[in-house]
C-alpha positions as a Python dict, from the first residue, in 0.01 Angstrom:
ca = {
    (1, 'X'): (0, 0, 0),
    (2, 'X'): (-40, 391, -5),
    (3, 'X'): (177, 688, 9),
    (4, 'X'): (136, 1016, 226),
    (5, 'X'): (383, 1302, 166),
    (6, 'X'): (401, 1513, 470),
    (7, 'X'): (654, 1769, 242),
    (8, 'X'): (480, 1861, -31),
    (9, 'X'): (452, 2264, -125),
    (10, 'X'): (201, 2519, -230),
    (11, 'X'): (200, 2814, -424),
    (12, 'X'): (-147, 2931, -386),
    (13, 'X'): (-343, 3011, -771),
    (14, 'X'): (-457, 3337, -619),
    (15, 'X'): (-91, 3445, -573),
    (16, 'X'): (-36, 3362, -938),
    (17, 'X'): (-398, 3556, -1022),
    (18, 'X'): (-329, 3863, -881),
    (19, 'X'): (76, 3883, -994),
    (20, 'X'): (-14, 3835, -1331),
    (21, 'X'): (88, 4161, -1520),
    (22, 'X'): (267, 4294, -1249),
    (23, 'X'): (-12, 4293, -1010),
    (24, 'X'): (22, 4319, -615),
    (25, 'X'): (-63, 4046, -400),
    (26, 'X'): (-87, 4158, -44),
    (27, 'X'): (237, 4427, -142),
    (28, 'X'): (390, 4114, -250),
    (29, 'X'): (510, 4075, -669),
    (30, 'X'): (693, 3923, -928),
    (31, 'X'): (849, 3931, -1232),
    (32, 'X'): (1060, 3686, -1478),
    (33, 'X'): (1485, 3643, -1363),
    (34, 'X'): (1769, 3655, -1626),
    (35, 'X'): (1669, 3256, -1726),
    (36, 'X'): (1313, 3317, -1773),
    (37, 'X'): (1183, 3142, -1384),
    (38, 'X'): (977, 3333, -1172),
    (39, 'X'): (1110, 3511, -910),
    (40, 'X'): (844, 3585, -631),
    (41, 'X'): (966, 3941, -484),
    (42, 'X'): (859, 3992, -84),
    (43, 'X'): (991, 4354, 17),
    (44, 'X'): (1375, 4310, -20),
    (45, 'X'): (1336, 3958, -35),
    (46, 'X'): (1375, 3748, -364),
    (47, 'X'): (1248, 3371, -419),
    (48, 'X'): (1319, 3183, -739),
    (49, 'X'): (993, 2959, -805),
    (50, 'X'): (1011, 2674, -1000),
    (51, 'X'): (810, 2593, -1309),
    (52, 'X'): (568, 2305, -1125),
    (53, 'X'): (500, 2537, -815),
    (54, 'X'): (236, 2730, -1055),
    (55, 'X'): (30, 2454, -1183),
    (56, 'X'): (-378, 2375, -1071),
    (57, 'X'): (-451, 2101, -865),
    (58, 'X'): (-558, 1932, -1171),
    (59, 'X'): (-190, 1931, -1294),
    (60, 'X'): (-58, 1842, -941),
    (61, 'X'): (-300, 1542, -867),
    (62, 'X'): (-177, 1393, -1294),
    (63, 'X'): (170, 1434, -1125),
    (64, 'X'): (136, 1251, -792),
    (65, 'X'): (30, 1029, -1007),
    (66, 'X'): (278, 954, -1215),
    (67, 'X'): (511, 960, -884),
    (68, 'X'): (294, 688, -698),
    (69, 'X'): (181, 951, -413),
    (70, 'X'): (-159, 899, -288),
    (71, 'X'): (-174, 1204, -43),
    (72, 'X'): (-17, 1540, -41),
    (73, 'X'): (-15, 1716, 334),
    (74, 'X'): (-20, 2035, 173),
    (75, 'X'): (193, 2311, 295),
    (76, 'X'): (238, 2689, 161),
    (77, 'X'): (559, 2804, -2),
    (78, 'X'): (796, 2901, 291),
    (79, 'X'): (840, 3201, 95),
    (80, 'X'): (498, 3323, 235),
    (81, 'X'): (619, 3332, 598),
    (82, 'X'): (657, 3701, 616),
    (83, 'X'): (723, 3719, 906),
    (84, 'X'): (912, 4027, 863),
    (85, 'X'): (643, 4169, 691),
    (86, 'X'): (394, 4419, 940),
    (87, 'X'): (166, 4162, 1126),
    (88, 'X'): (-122, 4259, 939),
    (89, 'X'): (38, 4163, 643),
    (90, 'X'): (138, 3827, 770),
    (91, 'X'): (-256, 3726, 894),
    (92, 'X'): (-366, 3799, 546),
    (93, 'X'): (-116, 3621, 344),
    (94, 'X'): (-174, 3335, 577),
    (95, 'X'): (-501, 3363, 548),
    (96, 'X'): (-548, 3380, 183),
    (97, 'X'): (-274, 3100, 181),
    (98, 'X'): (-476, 2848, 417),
    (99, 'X'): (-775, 2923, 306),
    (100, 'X'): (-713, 2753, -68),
    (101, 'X'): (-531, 2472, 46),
    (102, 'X'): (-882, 2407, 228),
    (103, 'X'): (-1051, 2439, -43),
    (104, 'X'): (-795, 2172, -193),
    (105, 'X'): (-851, 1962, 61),
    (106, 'X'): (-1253, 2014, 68),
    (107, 'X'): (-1255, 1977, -307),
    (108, 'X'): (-1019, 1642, -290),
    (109, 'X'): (-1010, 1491, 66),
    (110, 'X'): (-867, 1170, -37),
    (111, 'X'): (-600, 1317, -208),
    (112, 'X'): (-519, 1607, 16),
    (113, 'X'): (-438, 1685, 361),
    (114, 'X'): (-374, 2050, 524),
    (115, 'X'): (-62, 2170, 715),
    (116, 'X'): (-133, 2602, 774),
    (117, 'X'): (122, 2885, 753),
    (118, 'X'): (106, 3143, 1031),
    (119, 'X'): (182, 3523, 1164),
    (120, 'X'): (462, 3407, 1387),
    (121, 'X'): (600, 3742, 1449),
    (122, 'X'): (283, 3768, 1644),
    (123, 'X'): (306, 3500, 1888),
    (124, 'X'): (-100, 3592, 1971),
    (125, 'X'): (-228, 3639, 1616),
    (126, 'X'): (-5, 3254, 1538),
    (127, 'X'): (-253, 3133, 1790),
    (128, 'X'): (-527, 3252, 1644),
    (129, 'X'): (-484, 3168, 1322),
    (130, 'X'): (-377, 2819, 1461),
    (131, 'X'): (-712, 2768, 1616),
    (132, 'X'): (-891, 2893, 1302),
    (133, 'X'): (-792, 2625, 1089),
    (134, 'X'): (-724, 2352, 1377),
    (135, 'X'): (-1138, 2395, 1505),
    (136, 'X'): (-1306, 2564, 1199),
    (137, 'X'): (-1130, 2413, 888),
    (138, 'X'): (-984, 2047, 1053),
    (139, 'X'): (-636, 2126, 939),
    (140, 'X'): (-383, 1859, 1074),
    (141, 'X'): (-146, 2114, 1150),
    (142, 'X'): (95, 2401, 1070),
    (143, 'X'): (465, 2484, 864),
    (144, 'X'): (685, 2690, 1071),
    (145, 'X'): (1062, 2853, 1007),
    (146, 'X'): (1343, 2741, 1258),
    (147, 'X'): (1403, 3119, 1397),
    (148, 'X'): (1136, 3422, 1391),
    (149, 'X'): (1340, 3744, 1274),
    (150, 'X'): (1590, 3600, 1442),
    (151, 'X'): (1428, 3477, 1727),
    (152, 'X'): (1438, 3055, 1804),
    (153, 'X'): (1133, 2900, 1954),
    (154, 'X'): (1241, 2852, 2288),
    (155, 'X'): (1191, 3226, 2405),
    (156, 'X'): (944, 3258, 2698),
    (157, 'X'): (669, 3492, 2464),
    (158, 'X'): (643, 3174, 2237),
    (159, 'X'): (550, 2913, 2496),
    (160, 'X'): (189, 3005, 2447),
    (161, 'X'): (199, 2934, 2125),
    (162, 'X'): (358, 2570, 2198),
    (163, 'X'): (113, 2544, 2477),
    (164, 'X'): (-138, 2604, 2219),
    (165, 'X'): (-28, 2358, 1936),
    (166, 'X'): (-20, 2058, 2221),
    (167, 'X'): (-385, 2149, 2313),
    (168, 'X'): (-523, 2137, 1946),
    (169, 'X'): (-315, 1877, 1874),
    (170, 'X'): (-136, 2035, 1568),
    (171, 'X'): (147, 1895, 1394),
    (172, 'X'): (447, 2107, 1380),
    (173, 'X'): (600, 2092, 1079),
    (174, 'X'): (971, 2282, 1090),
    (175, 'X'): (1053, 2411, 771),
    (176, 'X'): (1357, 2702, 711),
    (177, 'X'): (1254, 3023, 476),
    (178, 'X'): (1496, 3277, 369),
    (179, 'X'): (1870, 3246, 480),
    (180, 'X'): (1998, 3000, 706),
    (181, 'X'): (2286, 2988, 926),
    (182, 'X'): (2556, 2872, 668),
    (183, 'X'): (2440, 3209, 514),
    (184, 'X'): (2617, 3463, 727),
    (185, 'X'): (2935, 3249, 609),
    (186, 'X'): (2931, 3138, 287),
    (187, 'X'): (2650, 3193, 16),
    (188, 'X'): (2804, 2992, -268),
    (189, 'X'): (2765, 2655, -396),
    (190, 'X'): (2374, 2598, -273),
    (191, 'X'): (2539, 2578, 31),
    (192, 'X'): (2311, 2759, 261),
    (193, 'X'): (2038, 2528, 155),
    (194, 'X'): (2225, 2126, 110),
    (195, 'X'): (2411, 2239, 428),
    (196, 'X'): (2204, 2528, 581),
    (197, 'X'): (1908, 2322, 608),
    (198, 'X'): (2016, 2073, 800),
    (199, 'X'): (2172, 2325, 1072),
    (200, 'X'): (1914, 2492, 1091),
    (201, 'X'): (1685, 2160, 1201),
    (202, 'X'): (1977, 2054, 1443),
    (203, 'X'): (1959, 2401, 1616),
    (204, 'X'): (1618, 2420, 1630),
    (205, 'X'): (1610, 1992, 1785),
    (206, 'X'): (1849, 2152, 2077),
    (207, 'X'): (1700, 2487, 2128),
    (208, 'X'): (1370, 2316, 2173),
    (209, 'X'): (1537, 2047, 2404),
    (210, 'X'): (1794, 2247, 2658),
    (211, 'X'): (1497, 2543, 2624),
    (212, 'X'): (1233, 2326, 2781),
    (213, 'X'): (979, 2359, 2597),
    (214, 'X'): (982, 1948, 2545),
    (215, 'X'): (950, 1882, 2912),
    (216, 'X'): (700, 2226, 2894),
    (217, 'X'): (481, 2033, 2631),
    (218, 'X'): (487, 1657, 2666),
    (219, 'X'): (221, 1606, 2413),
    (220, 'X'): (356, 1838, 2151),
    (221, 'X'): (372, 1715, 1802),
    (222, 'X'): (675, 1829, 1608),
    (223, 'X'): (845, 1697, 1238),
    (224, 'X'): (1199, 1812, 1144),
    (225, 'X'): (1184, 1841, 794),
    (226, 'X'): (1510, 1712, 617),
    (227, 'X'): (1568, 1412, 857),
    (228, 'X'): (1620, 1626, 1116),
    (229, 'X'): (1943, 1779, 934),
    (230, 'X'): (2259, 1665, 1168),
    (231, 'X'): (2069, 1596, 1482),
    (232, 'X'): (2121, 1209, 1502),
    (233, 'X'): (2462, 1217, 1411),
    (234, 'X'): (2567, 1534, 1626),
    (235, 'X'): (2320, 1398, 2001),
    (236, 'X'): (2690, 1222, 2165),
    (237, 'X'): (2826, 1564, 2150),
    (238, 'X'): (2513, 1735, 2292),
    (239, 'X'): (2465, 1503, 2530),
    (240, 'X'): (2849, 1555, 2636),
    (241, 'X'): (2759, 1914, 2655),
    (242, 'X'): (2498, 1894, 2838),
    (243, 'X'): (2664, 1696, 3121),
    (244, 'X'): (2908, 1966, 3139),
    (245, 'X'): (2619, 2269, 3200),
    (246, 'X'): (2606, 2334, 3579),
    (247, 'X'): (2271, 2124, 3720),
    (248, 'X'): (2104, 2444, 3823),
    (249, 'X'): (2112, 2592, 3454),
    (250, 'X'): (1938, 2298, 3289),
    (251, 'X'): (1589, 2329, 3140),
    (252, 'X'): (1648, 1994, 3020),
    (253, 'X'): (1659, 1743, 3336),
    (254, 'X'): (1716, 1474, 3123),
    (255, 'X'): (2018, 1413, 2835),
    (256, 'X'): (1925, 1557, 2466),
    (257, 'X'): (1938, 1208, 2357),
    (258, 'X'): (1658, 1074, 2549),
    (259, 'X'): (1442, 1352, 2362),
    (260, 'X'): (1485, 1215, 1999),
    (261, 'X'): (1160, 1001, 2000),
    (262, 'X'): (986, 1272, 2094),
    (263, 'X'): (1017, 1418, 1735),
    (264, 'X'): (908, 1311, 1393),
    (265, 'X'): (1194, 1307, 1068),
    (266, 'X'): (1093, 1303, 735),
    (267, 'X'): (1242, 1080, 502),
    (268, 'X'): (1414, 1347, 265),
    (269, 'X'): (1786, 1241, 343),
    (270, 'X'): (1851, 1152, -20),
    (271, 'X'): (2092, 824, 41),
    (272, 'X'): (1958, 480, 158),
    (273, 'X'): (2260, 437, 444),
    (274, 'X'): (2165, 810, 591),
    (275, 'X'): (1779, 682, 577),
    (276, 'X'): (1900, 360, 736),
    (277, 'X'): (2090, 544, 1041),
    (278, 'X'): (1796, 775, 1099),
    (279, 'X'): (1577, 430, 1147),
    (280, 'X'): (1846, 288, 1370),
    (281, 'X'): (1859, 615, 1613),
    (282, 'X'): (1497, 740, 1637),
    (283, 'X'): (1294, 378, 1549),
    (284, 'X'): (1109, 351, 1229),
    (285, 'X'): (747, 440, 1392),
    (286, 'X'): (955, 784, 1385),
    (287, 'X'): (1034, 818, 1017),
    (288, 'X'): (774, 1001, 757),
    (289, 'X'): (745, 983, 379),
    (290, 'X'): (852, 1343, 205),
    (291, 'X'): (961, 1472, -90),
    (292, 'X'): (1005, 1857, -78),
    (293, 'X'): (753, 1882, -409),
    (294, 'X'): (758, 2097, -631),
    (295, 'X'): (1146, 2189, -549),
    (296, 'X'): (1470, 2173, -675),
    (297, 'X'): (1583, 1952, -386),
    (298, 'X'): (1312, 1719, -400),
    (299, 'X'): (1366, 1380, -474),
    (300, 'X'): (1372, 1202, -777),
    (301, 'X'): (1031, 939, -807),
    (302, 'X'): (1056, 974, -397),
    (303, 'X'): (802, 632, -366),
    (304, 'X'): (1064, 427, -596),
    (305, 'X'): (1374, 532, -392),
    (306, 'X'): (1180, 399, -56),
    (307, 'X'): (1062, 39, -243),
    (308, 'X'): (1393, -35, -391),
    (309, 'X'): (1580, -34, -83),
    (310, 'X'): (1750, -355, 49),
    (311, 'X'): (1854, -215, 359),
    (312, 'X'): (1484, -152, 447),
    (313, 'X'): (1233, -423, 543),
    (314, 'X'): (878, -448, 375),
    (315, 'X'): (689, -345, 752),
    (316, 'X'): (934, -39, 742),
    (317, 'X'): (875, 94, 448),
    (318, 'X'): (478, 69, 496),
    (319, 'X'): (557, 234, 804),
    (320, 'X'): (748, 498, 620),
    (321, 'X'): (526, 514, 312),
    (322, 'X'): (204, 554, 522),
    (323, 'X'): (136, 402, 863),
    (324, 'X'): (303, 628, 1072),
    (325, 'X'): (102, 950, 894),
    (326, 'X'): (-206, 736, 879),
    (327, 'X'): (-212, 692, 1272),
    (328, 'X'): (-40, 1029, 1320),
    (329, 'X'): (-293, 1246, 1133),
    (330, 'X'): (-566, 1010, 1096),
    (331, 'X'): (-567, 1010, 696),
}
């Protein structure tokens, strides 16, 4: 049996290099909070990091280890987006960014896979970079935020992009940074992440749906991060809505339900019944192993929580565990 964790973060070393002392990297700092964590400081943007996102490879392959993960699909710190950031600072982060987890993945390519982070405020210098590490570097894909300054995916300028993604073949992995939609509400109680996660993947499942760009891109390769946040248990009432949208105004033709196999979930939904249900609705061959490493949300010995289950047959949690990436990326 083998593991593959399609949710697995990094911090890149020459981040921590150059913000050692208060150095710059790229305009971006950081510097210690009141509890002694480091706080990575983007513009007016703040980002608490925690203690295991600045360790080597060395120290991360001991602790994959010790979890019973065989492969990390390695993907920056959402932090890094920067997408409101000038473009030029975006391609060079990114750059910078992929360009170690290649070497990761060069130095260690049975431990390590490669998911990119790119200029999306740029929907032409996304592609770019997309094809840089699709052709030259053999990444298996890239980590993108639900909404671009605001922005979803399903506006006309970013169909290229999608168009692009479905002709490489990259795996879209969606991933929120910065404030979520719970945010604007409420920003107590880690709300805008336990809840505001999982909005933001359900918005992003419809805008992607009633936008088109499914039926745009039937070979497109996306992964909701988070399960998928409410999608599963929310698609009755979209499909209901959708039956009430006047036939002429729907970029969907068929109901948002019929869509959810198109999509991959990750496994990080933190209770055996919810990990159950997302089996039942999407099919098991649609469910990936993740863990959210190195983060506060990430689950506790991830591999154990899968084996233990009694809910969950042997052939699904291979399938889970490692099957479906093994086929999906070819690892």
């Amino acid at each position: 049996m083998r593991s593959i964790d399609v949710h697995a973060h990094v911090t890149p070393q020459c981040y921590w290099r150059a913000t050692e002392g208060g150095g710059e990297w790229h305009g971006l700092r950081r510097e210690q909070g009141a509890r002694g964590r480091e706080v990575m400081i983007s513009g007016s943007s703040r980002g608490q990091l925690p203690p295991r996102s600045s360790w080597t490879p060395e120290q991360r392959l001991a602790d994959m280890d010790s979890l019973g993960v065989d492969v990390q699909v390695l993907s920056p710190y959402a932090g890094f987006y920067n997408y409101e950031l000038p473009t030029a600072t975006a391609k060079a982060t990114s750059v910078d960014c992929n360009d170690e987890i290649n070497q990761m993945t060069t130095t260690w390519p049975d431990r390590f896979a490669s998911l990119g982070t790119l200029p999306m405020q740029d929907p032409a210098a996304a592609v770019a970079e997309l094809e840089r590490i699709m052709v030259q570097l053999k990444f298996k894909g890239a980590m993108i935020d639900d909404k671009i300054n605001g922005k979803m995916l399903d506006e006309p300028e970013y169909l290229p992009f999608w168009k692009a993604a479905e002709q490489l073949g990259a795996l879209i992995l969606f991933h929120q940074g910065g404030d979520t939609v719970v945010a604007s509400r409420i920003k107590k109680y880690h709300l805008p992440n336990s809840i505001g996660n999982l909005a933001d993947r359900t918005l992003t499942f419809a805008s992607l749906v009633f936008g088109g760009v499914m039926d745009a891109c039937p070979d497109l390769k996306i992964c909701f991060s988070h399960g998928g946040g409410y999608t599963c248990y929310g698609i009755g009432r979209m499909d209901r809505g959708w039956q009430g949208i006047p036939e002429a105004d729907r970029l969907n033709p068929n109901p948002p339900s019929t869509y959810l196999r198109r999509f991959y979930y990750d496994s990080i939904v933190y209770t055996e019944e919810a990990l159950r249900f997302l089996i039942d609705q999407v099919g098991v061959d649609r469910v990936v192993f993740g863990s959210d490493w190195p983060y506060d949300m990430a689950q506790d010995w991830p591999v154990s929580w899968i084996m233990e289950m009694e809910s969950i047959t042997q052939e699904e949690k291979d399938a889970i565990l490692w099957k479906n990436l093994e086929g999906l990326l070819g690892i």
